[in-house]
C-alpha positions in Angstrom: 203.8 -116.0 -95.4 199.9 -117.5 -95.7 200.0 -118.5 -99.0 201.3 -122.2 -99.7 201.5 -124.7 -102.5 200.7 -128.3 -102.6 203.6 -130.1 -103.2 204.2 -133.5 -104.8 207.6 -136.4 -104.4 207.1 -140.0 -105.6 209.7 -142.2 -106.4 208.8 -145.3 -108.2 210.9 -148.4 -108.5 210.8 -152.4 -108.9 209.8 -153.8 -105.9 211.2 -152.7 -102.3 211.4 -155.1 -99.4 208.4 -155.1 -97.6 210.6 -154.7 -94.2 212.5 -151.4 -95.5 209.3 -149.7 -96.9 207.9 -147.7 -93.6 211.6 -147.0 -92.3 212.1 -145.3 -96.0 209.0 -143.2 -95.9 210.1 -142.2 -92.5 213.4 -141.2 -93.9 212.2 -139.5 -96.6 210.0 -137.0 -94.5 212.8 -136.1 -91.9 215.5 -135.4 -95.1 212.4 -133.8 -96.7 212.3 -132.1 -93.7 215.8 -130.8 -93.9 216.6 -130.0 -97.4 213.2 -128.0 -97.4 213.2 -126.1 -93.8 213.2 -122.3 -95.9 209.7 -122.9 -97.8 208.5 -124.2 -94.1 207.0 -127.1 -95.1 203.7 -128.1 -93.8 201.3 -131.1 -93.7 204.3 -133.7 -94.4 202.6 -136.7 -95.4 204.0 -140.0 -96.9 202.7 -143.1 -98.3 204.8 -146.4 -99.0 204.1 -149.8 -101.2 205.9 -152.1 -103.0 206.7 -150.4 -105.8 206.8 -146.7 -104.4 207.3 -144.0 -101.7 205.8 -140.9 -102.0 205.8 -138.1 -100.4 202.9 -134.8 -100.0 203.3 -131.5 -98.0 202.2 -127.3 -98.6 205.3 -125.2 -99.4 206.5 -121.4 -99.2 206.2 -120.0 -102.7 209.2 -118.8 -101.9 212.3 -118.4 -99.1 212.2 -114.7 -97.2 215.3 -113.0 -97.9 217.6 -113.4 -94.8 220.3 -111.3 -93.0 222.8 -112.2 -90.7 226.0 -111.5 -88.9 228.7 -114.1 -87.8 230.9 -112.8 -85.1 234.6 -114.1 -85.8 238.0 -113.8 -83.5 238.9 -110.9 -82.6 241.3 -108.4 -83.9 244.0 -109.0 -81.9 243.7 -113.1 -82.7 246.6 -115.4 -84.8 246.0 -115.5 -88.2 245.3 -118.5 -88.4 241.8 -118.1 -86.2 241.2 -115.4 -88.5 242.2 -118.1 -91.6 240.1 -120.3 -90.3 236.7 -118.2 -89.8 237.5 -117.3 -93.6 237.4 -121.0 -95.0 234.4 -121.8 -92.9 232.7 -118.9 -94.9 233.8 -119.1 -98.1 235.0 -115.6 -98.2 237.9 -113.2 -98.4 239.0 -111.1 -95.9 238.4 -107.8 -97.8 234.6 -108.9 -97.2 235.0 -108.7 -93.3 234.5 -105.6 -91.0 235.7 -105.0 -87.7 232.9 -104.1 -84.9 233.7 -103.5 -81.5 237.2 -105.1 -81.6 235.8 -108.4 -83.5 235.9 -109.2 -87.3 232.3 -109.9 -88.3 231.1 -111.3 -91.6 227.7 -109.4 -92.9 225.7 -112.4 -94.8 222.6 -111.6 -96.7 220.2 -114.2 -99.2 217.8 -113.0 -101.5 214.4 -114.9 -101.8 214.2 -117.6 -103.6 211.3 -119.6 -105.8 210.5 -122.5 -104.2 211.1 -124.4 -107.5 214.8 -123.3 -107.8 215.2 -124.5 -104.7 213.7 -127.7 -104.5 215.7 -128.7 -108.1 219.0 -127.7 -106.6 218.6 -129.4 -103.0 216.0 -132.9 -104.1 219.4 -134.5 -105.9 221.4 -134.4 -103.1 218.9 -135.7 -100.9 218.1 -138.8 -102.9 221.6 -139.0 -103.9 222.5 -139.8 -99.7 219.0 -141.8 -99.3 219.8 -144.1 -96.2 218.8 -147.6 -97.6 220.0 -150.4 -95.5 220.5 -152.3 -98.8 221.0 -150.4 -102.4 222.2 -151.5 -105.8 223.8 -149.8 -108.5 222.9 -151.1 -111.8 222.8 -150.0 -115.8 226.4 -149.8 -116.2 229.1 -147.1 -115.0 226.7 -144.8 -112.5 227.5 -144.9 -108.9 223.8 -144.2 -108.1 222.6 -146.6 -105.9 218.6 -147.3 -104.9 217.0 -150.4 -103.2 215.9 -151.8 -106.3 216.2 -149.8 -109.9 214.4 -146.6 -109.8 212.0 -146.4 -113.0 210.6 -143.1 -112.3 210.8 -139.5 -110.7 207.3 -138.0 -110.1 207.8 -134.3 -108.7 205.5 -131.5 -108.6 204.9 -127.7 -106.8 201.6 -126.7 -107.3 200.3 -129.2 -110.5 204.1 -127.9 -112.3 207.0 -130.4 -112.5 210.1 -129.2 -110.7 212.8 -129.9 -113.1 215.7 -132.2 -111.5 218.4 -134.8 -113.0 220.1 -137.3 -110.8 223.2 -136.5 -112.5 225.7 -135.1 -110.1 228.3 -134.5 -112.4 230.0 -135.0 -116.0 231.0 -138.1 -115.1 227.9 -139.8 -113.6 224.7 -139.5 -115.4 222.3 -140.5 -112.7 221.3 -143.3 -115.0 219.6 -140.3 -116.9 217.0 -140.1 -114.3 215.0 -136.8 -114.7 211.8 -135.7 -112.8 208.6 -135.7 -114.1 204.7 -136.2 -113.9 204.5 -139.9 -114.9 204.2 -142.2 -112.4 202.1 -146.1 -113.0 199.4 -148.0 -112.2 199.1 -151.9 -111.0 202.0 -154.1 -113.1 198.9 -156.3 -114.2 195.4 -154.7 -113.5 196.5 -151.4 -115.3 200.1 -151.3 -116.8 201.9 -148.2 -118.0 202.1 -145.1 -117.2 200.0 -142.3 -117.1 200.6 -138.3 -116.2 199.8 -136.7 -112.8 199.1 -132.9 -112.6 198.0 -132.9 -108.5 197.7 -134.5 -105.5 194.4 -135.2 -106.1 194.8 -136.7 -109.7 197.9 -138.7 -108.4 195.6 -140.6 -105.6 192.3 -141.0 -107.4 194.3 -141.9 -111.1 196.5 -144.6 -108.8 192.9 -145.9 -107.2 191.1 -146.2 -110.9 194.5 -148.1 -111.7 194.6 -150.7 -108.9 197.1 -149.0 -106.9 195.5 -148.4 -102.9 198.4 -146.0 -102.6 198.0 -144.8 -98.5 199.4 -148.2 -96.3 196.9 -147.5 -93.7 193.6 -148.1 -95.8 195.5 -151.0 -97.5 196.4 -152.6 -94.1 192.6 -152.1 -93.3 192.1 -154.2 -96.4 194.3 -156.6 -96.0 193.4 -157.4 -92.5 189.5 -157.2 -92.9 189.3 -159.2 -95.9 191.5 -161.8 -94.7 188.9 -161.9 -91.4 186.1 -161.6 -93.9 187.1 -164.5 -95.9 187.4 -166.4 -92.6 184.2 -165.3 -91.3 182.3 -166.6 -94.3 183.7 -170.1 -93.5 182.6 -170.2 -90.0 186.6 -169.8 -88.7 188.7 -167.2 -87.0 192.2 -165.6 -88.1 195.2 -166.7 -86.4 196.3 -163.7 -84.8 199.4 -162.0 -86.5 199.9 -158.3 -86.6 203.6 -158.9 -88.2 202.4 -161.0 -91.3 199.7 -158.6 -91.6 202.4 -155.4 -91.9 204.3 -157.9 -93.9 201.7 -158.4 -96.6 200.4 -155.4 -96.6 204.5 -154.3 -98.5 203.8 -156.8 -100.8 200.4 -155.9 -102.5 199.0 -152.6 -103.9 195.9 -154.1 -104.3 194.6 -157.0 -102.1 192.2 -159.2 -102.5 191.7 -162.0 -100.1 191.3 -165.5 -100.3 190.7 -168.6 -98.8 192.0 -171.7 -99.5 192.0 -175.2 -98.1 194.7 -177.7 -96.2 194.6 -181.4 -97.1 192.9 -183.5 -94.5 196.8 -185.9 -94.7 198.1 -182.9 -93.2 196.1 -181.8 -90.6 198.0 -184.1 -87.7 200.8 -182.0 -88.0 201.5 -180.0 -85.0 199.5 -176.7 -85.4 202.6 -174.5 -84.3 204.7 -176.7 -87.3 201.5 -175.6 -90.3 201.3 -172.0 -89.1 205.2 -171.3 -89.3 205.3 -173.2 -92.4 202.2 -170.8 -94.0 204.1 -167.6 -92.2 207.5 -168.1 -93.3 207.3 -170.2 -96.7 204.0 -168.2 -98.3 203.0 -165.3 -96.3 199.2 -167.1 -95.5 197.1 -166.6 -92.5 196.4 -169.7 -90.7 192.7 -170.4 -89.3 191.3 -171.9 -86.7 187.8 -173.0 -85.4 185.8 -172.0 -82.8 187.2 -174.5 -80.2 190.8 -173.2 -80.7 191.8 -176.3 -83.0 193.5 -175.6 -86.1 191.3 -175.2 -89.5 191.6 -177.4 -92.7 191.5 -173.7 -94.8 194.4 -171.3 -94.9 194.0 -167.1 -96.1 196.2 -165.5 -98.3 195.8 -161.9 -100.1 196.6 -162.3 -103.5 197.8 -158.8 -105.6 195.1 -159.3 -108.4 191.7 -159.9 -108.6 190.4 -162.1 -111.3 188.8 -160.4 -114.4 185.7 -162.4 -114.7 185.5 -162.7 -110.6 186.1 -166.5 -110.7 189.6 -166.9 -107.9 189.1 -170.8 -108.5 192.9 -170.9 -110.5 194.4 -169.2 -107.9 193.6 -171.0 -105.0 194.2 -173.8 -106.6 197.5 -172.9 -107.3 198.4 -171.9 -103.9 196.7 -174.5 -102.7 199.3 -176.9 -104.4 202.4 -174.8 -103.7 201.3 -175.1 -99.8 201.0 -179.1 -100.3 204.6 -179.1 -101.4 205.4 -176.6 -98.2 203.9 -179.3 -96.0 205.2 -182.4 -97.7 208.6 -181.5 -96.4 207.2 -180.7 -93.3 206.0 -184.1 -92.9 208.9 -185.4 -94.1 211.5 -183.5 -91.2 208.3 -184.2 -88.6 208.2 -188.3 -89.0 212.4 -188.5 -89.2 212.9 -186.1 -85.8 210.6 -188.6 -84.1 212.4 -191.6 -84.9 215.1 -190.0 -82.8 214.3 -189.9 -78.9 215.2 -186.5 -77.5 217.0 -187.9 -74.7 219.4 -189.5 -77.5 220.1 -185.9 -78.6 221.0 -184.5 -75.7 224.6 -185.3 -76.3 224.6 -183.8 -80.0 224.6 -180.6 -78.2 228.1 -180.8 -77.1 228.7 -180.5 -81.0 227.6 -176.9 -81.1 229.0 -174.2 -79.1 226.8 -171.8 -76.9 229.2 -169.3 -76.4 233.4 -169.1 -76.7 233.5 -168.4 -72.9 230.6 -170.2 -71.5 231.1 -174.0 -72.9 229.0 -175.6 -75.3 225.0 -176.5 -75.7 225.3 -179.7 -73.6 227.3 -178.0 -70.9 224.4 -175.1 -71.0 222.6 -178.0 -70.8 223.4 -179.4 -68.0 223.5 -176.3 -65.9 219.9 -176.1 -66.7 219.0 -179.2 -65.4 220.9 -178.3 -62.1 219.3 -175.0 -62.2 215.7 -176.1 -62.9 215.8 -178.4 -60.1 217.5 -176.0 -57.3 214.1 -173.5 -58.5 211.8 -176.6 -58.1 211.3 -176.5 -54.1 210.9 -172.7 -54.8 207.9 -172.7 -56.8 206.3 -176.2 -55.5 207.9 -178.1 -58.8 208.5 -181.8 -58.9 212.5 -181.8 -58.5 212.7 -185.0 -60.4 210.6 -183.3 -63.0 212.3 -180.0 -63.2 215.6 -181.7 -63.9 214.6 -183.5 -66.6 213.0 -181.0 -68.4 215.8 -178.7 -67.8 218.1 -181.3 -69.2 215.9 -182.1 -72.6 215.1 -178.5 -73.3 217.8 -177.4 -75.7 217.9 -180.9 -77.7 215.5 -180.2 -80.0 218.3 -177.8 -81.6 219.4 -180.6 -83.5 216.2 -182.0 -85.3 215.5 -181.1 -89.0 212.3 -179.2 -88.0 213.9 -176.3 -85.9 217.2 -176.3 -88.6 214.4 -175.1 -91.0 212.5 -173.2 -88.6 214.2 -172.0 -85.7 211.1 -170.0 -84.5 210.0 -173.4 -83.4 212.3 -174.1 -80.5 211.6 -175.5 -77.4 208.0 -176.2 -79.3 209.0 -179.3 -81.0 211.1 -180.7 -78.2 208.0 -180.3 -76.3 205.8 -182.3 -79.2 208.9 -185.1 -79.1 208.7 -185.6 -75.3 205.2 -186.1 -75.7 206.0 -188.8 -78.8 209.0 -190.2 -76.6 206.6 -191.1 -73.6 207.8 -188.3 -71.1 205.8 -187.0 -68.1 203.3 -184.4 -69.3 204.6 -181.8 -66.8 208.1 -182.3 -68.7 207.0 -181.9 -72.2 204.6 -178.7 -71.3 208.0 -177.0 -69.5 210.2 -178.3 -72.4 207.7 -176.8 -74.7 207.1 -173.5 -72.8 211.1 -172.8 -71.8 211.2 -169.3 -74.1 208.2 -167.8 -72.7 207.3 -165.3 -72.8 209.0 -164.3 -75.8 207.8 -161.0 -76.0 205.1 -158.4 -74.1 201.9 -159.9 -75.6 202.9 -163.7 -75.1 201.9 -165.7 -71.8 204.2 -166.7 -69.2 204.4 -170.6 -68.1 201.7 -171.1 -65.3 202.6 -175.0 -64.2 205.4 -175.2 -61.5 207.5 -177.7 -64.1 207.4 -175.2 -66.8 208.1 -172.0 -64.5 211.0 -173.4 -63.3 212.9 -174.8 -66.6 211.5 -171.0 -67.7 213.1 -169.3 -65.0 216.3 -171.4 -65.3 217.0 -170.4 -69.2 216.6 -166.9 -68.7 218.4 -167.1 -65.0 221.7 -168.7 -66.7 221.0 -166.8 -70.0 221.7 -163.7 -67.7 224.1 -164.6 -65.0 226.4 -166.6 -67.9 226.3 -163.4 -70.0 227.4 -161.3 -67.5 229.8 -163.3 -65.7 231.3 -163.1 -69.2 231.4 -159.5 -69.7 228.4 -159.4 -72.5 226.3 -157.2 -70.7 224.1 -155.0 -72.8 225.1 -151.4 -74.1 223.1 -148.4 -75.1 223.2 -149.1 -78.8 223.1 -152.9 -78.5 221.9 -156.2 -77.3 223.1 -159.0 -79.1 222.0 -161.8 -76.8 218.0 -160.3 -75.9 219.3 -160.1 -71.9 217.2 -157.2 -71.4 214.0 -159.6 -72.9 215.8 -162.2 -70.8 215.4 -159.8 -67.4 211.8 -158.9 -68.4 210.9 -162.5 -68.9 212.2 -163.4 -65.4 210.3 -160.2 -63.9 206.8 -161.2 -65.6 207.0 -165.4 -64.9 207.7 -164.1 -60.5 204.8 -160.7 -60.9 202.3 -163.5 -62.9 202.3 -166.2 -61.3 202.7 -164.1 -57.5 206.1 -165.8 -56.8 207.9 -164.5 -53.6 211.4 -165.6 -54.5 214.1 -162.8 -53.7 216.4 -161.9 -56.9 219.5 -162.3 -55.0 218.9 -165.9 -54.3 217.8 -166.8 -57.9 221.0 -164.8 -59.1 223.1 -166.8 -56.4 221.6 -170.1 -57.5 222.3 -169.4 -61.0 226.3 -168.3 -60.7 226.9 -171.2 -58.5 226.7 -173.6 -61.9 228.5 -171.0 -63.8 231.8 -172.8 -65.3 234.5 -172.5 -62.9 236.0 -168.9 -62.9 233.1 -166.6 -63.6 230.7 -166.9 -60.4 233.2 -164.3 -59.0 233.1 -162.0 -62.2 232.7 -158.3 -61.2 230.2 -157.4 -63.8 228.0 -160.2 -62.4 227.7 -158.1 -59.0 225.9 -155.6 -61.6 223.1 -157.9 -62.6 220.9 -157.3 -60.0 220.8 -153.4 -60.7 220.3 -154.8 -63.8 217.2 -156.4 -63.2 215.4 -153.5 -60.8 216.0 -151.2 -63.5 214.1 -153.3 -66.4 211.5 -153.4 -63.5 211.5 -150.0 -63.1 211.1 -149.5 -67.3 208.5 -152.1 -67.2 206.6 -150.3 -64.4 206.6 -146.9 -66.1 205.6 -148.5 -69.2 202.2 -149.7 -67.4 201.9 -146.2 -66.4 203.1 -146.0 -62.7 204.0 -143.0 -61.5 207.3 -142.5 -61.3 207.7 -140.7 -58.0 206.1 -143.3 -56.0 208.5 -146.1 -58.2 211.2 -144.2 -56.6 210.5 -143.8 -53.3 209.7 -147.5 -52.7 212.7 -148.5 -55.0 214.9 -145.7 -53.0 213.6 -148.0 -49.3 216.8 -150.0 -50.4 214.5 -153.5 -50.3 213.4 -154.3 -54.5 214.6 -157.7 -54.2 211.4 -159.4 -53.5 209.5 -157.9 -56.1 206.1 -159.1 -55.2 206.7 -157.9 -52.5 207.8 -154.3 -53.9 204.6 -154.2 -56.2 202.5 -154.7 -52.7 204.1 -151.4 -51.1 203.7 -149.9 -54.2 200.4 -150.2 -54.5 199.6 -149.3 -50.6 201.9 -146.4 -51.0 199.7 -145.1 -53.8 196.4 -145.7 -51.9 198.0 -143.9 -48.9 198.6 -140.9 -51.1 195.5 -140.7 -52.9 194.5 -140.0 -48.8 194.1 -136.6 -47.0 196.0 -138.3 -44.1 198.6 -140.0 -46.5 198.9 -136.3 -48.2 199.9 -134.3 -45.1 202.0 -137.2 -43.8 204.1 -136.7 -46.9 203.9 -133.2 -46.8 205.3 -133.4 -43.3 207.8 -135.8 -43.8 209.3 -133.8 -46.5 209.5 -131.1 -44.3 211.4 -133.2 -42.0 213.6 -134.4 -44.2 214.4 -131.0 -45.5 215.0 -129.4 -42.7 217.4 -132.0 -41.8 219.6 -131.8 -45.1 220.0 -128.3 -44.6 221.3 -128.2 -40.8 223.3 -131.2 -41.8 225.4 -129.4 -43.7 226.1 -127.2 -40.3 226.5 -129.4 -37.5 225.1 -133.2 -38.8 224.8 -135.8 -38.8 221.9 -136.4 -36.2 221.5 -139.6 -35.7 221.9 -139.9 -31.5 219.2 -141.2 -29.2 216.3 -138.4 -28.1 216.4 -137.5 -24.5 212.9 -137.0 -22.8 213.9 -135.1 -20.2 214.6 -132.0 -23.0 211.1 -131.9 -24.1 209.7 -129.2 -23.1 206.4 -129.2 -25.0 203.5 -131.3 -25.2 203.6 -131.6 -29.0 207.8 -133.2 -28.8 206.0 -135.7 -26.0 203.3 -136.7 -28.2 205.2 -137.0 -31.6 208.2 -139.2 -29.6 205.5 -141.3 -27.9 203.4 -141.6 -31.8 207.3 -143.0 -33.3 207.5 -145.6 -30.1 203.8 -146.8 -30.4 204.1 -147.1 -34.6 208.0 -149.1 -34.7 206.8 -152.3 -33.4 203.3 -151.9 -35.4 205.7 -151.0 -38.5 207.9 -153.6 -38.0 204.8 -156.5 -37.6 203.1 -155.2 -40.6 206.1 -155.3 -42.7 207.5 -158.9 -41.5 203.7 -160.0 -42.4 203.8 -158.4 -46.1 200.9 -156.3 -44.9 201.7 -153.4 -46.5 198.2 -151.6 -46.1 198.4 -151.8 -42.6 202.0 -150.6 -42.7 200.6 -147.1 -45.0 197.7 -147.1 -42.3 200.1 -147.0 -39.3 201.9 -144.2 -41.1 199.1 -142.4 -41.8 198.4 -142.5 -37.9 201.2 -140.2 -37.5 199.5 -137.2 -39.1 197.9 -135.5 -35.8 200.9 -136.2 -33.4 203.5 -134.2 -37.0 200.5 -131.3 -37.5 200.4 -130.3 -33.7 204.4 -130.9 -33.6 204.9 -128.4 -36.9 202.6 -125.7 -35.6 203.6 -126.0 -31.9 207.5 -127.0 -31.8 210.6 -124.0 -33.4 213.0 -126.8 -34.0 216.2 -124.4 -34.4 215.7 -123.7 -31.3 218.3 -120.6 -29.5 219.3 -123.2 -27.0 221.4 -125.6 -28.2 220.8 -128.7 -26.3 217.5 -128.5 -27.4 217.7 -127.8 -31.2 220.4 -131.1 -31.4 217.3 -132.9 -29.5 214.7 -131.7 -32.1 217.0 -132.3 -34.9 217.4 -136.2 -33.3 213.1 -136.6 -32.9 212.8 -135.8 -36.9 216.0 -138.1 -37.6 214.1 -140.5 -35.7 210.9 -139.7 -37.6 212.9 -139.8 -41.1 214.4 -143.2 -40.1 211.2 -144.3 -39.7 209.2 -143.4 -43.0 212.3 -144.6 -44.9 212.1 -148.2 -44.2 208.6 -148.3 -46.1 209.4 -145.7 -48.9 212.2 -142.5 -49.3 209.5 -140.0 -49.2 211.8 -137.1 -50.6 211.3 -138.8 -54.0 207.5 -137.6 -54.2 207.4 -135.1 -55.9 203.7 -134.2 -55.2 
């Protein structure tokens, strides 16, 4: 069927969280989806805002008229089978045949307009709308929406498909019916107005205020923020998240700038951006040498009549001197508290049921930090006492009203208290990184508190048995393992997993350093290297042949072979070294199965042609080059040796029938490629490439 219609769903309502707007439209195009699959909808597009999702696609006129036949049990069957295919159907038995010793139900649906079925199915769908959150309101209905629904726009083709909400006598739907109003901005252009297209729907929303698609909005909200900065001489904090954020809350942005009281600009610049973020939704500013900026943006959801903003900065100007007022306030009364004199407060709040309190986590972590120090060329001394202070800035008024500020603020108080500046940088860099864009700690100090909280983070919570699942991970471990992988890979750090594991499980509380699911940890660990590795785009072959050598516990080390292993490939050499150690290897999996395994010692004296000689003398002359290379970390020189092996395996596969009709000499063969295979696995399992 060529022909299609345009077709039209909006559903307008007060205002919808900014955070649940996106996962809606999402939802409403795969039930969309669904309930429409007969008109085979086309060109499913949605749009989202505060105060709407909508919905456009190209419909069927019509559903085909369809034919079927559903095979049930056979004749012979119980009666209750036969029962049973009846109920599924719907149907009496008089309506079944029998072919070929089965029953078999004949189904048949005429066409359909698209209109009838759209009416019929779209109550249902909204009906069982997946909202995290909904509400019922306006008295007795059992309805529910995110927020009240005002309005119903539907339309096939510039006609309104005609729909209540009402699912029955007994629940009018709030007396919802579809329609072809829909409304403009609440301020710039209240009321509604009718729709009779697509077309009309977008450009009447756009002459009304309303930028109705959340990607040009975004674009707006993002370039006029930078705009606004621009024309100040500053640059925008960068924030992606506040950016989606804001960009639910406005259906027509207009940026502004406003500007911070020079009494407050000594607050910590991590402290005023929170503050801005979390309180008011503003974009925080800074100047061209990295320093925070006396101005703050923020998009505001009107633009002023005569052009003049002056009233509404001002007014969020003095709303933000409030926000930071009691920011002042919670920074001056943390400091007149040392951080060493909080440490103890931790043993008032519990880490974990099993694992002891915050001042016991505490001091594991100063134990922890300085067993790492030697390891990474910290100051033990140092290490210690950072590891110790970390956690007690959970107990100042600052990170009670804004936890995204740990480890931050106890680093600012260190500073205040008169610690070492290699203490207060770790104590303020212990989370990082706490996600894929943010830095890991470079100083020794700070990589080895950083290393110690996410060490004991995962060897406590899986000594405890709170490993992660498929469907969850309530205590970040796997953010935990990539943060532990990024601060060794970053900073070049040859420390072997097993040791940091060890080290951490030896100040587990007494009882867990021998739990059985901490044995699993360090699987645990090569497979979020694995993920992390096929997320920069490594190929996954080669990731599994060095990973399948057996040694991915240095993983500086691993990367290094990684990397020569793909060079040697990219080779003609390396490629017909594989090529022939493949062949090896599959020639011995199949006569294993006979007579294997073949793992004796070669004897000379059977070789009987030049090309056995040659290829036993290549494996002798290449084991103690292997061996060197690898001890050193010289991993090219390794894949070089290897790739020295290609003329001795050529001649030896053109010259050399390996199931040989004597026996003596086919075991002999069978042991030279054994010997061969043993020796290409200790650099990489080469029967994982797959090309």
């Amino acid at each position: 069927m060529s022909q299609t219609l345009p077709f039209l769903l909006e559903l307008f309502s007060e205002e919808i969280p900014s955070r649940m707007q996106a996962r809606a439209a999402a939802d409403l195009a795969r039930l969309f989806a669904e309930t429409a699959a007969p008109l085979a909808p086309v060109g499913i597009t949605t749009f989202f805002g505060p105060r709407r999702i909508a919905l456009t696609a190209r419909l069927a006129p019509r559903t085909e008229a369809q034919s079927s036949i559903e095979r049930g049990p056979r004749e012979t069957a119980p009666e209750q089978a036969l029962a049973g295919f009846l109920r599924k159907h719907a149907v009496a038995k008089d309506a079944l045949r029998i072919e070929n010793g089965f029953w078999v139900l004949e189904k048949s649906a005429p066409a359909r307009a698209a209109t009838e079925l759209l009416a019929e199915t779209l109550p249902a769908l909204l009906w069982r709308f997946p909202w995290p959150k909904s509400m019922r309101w306006g008295g007795t209905s059992a309805f529910a929406w995110v927020r009240p629904l005002r309005h119903v726009l539907c339309l096939l083709d510039g006609s309104v498909v005609p729909f209540a909400l009402a699912l029955g006598s007994d629940d009018d739907g709030h007396g919802l019916a579809s329609g072809d109003l829909t409304e403009g901005h609440r301020f710039l252009a209240p009321g509604t107005f009718a729709v009779d297209s697509i077309e009309g729907w977008r450009e009447g929303l756009a002459a009304r205020k309303v930028i109705v698609d959340p990607a040009e909005r975004r674009a707006m909200v993002a370039g006029g923020v930078a705009k606004v900065a621009r024309e100040a001489g500053l640059d925008v904090v960068e924030d992606e998240g506040l950016v989606d954020e804001v960009n639910g809350l406005v259906e027509y942005p207009v940026a502004m700038l406003g500007r911070i009281d020079d009494r407050f600009m000594d607050l910590p610049a991590e402290v005023m951006q929170v503050s801005m973020r979390v309180n008011q939704r503003y974009f925080a500013l800074r100047r061209a040498d990295g320093k925070a900026a006396p101005h703050f943006a923020f998009v505001a959801n009107i633009a002023p009549r005569d052009g003049d903003n002056r009233l509404i900065v001002a007014g969020n100007e003095r709303v933000l001197r409030a926000r930071f007022s009691d920011a002042r306030h919670f920074w001056d009364l943390d400091r007149a508290v040392p951080l060493a004199d909080r440490v103890e407060a931790l043993g008032r709040v519990t880490f974990h049921a099993k694992l002891g309190s915050q001042l016991e986590r505490a001091h594991r972590l100063a134990a922890l930090a300085g067993d790492l120090a030697p390891l990474v060329g910290a100051d033990v001394a140092q290490a210690t006492r950072a590891g110790l202070l970390a956690k007690a800035d959970l107990s100042t008024s600052m990170v009670g009203e804004f936890p995204e500020l740990q480890g931050v603020m106890g680093g600012y108080y260190a500073r205040h208290d008169g610690e070492a500046e290699a203490v207060a940088e770790a104590i303020g860099s212990h989370y990082q990184p706490r996600g894929p864009s943010d830095p890991v700690p470079a100083a020794p100090v700070a990589i080895a508190v950083a290393l110690a909280d996410k060490l004991d983070t995962l060897a406590a919570f899986f000594a405890a048995g709170e490993k992660p699942t498929g469907s969850g991970d309530p205590y970040a471990l796997r953010r935990a393992a990539l943060g532990v992988l990024r601060i060794i890979r970053e900073n070049g750090l040859s420390l072997p997993l097993s040791r940091l594991i060890g080290l951490a499980a030896s100040h587990l509380p007494a009882g867990l350093a021998g739990s059985a699911t901490l044995a699993e940890l360090p699987g645990f660990l090569t497979e979020r290297l694995r993920v992390a590795l096929r997320g920069e785009g490594r190929r996954h072959d080669t990731l599994a042949a060095v990973l399948g050598a057996g040694e991915a516990d240095d993983v500086v080390d691993l990367l290094a072979r990684l990397e020569a292993l793909e060079a040697l490939l990219g080779t003609e050499d390396g490629a017909n070294v594989l090529a022939a150690a493949k062949r090896a290897a599959n020639i011995l999996r199949i006569e294993a199965k006979k007579d294997g395994p073949f793992d004796g010692a070669v004897d000379p004296a059977l070789f009987g042609l030049e090309a056995e000689q040659a290829l036993d003398a290549a494996l002798t002359r290449v084991a103690p080059e292997l061996a060197t290379a690898r001890s050193s970390g010289d991993h090219v020189r390794a894949m070089t040796v290897l790739a020295s092996l290609r003329g001795p395996l050529d001649a030896f596969f053109v010259d050399v029938i390996v199931n040989a009709d004597d026996p003596a000499l086919r075991l002999n063969r069978l042991r030279l490629l054994h010997r061969l295979d043993m020796t290409m696995q200790k650099t990489a399992d080469f029967s994982q490439i797959t090309s």
